[in-house]
C-alpha positions in Angstrom: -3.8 17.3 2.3 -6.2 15.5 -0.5 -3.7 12.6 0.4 -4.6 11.9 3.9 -8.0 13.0 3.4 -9.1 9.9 1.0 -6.7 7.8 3.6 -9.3 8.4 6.5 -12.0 8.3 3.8 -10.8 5.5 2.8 -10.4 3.7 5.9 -13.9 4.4 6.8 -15.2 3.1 4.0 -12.9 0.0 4.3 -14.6 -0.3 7.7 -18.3 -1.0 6.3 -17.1 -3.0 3.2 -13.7 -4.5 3.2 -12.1 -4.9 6.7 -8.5 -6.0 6.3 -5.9 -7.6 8.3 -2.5 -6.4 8.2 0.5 -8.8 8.8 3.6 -8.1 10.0 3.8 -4.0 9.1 6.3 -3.8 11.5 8.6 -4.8 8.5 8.1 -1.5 7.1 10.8 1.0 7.2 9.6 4.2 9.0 12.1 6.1 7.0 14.0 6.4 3.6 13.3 5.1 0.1 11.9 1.6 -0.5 9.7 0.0 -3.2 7.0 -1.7 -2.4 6.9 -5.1 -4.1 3.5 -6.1 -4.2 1.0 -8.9 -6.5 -1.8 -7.6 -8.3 -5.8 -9.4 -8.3 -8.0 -6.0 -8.2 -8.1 -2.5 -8.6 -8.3 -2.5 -4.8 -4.7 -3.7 -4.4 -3.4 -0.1 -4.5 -6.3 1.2 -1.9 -5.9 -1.8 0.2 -2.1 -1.0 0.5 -2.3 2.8 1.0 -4.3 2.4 4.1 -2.3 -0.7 5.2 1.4 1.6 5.2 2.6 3.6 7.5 4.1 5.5 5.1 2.5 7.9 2.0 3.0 5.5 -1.3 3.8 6.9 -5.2 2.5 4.0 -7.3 2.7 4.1 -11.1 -1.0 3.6 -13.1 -1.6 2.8 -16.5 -1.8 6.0 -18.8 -5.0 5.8 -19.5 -6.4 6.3 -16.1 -4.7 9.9 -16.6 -7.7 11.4 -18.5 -10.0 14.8 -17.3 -10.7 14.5 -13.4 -9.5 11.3 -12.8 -5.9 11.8 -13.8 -6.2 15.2 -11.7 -7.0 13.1 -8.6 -5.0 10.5 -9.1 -1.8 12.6 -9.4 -2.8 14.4 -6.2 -2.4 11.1 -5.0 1.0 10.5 -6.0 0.8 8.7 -8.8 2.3 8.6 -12.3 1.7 7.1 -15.6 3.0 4.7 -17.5 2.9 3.2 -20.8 1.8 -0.3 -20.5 3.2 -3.4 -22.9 6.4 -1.4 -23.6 9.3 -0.1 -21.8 8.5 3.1 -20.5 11.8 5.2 -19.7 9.8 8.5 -18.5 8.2 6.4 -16.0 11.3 4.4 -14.9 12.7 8.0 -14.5 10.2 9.3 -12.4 10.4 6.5 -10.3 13.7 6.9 -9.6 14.0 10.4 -9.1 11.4 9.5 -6.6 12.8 7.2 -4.4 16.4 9.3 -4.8 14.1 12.0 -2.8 13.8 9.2 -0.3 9.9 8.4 -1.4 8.1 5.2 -1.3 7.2 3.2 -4.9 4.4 0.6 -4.7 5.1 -1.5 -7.8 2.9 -4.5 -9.1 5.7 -6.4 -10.2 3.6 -8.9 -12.8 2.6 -5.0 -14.2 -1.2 -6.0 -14.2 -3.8 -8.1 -13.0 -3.4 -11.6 -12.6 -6.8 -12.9 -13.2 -7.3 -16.9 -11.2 -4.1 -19.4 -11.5 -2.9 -17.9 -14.9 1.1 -18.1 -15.2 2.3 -14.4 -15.2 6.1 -12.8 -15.8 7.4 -10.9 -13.6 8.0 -6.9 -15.5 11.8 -6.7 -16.0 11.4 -3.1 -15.2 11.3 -3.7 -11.5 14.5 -5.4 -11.5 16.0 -2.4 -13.5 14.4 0.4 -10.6 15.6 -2.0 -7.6 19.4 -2.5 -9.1 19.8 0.8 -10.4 18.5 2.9 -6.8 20.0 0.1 -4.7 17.1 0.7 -2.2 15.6 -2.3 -0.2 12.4 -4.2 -1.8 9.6 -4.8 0.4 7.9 -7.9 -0.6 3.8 -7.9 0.3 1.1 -10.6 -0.7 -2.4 -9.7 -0.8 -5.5 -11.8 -0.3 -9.6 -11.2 -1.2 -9.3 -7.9 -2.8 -10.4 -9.8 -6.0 -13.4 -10.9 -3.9 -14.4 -7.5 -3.5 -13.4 -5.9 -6.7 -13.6 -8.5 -8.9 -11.8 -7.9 -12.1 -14.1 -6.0 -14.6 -16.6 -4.6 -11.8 -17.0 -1.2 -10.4 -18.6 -2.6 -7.4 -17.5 -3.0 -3.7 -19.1 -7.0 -2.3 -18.5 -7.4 1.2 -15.5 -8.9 2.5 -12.4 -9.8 4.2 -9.1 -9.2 2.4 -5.4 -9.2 4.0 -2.0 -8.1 3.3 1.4 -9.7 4.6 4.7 -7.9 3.8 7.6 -9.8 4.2 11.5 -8.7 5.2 13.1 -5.7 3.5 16.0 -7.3 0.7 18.1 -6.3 -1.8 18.7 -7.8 -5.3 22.0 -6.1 -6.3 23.8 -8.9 -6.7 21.1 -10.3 -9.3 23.1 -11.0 -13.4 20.1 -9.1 -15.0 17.0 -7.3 -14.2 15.0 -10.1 -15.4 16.4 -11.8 -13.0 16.2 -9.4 -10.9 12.4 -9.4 -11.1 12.3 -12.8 -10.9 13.6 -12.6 -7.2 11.4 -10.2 -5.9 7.9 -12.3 -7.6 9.3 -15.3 -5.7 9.7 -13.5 -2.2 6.3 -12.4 -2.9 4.7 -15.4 -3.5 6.6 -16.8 -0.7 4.4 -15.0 1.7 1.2 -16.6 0.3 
């Protein structure tokens, strides 16, 4: 319930602040597990993305976002935590029993913002959920959220910002996760 509440909230509020363009959401499955591969510019990414899917989305946040209210909220939400700059099993865990129940995992593959044209890795622990639940990756690009939230602010500007997902795929066939990874950041930024 609290779920599709802040979605219609959400939208409303994306109405007077940030209108956004979807492309090609036709591309997403209506049914079964998937992970949602997406880039990361704002703290909107996530918000952008929930009201651009068809379907409800379980998206890992950094730990520390899980304090008092907050953390209440946010796992109402469907989200989980995880431990940033190391590999975090319990999370990797969660996410798969996740998508084994058929759910939907938004994942910022790069595992936090990319701030301008900074070079960024893609998290080897996307490769490792994708080859080991042999679900399809959805690749999606977004656009202006950084515009709006810029890194650092709290503060909604006016603007535009877009999503395009890409074709469903499959990186079973991939040596290592790094690798992997590395597939599903290219098909990503493919759709730029």
């Amino acid at each position: 319930m609290i779920y599709y509440t802040v979605y219609f909230l959400t939208k409303l509020v994306s109405w007077l602040y940030f209108p956004f363009t979807a492309h090609q959401t036709q591309k997403i499955p209506r049914q079964g597990a998937f992970i949602l591969a997406s880039n990361h510019i704002s703290n909107l990414d996530p918000v952008l993305l929930g009201i651009c899917s068809v379907r409800r989305l379980n998206f890992m946040a950094k730990i520390e976002l899980f304090k008092g209210a907050l953390g209440f909220f946010l796992t109402r939400l469907g989200s989980f935590p995880v431990k940033r700059g190391e590999s975090d099993f319990g999370a990797l865990r969660e996410a798969l029993r996740r998508l084994k129940e058929g759910r939907v995992i938004l994942i910022f593959v790069e595992g936090t913002r990319r701030i301008g044209n900074e070079p960024t890795e893609a998290q080897a622990g996307v490769g490792f959920l994708a080859m080991k639940s042999r679900v399809p990756i959805v690749p999606v690009y977004v656009q202006g959220t950084d515009k709006v939230m810029a890194p650092g602010t709290k503060f909604l500007k006016r603007g535009r910002v877009y999503a395009t997902f890409g074709e469903p795929f499959f990186v079973n066939d991939a040596p290592t996760y790094e690798e992997a990874s590395r597939r599903i950041l290219d098909k990503i930024y493919a759709l730029a």
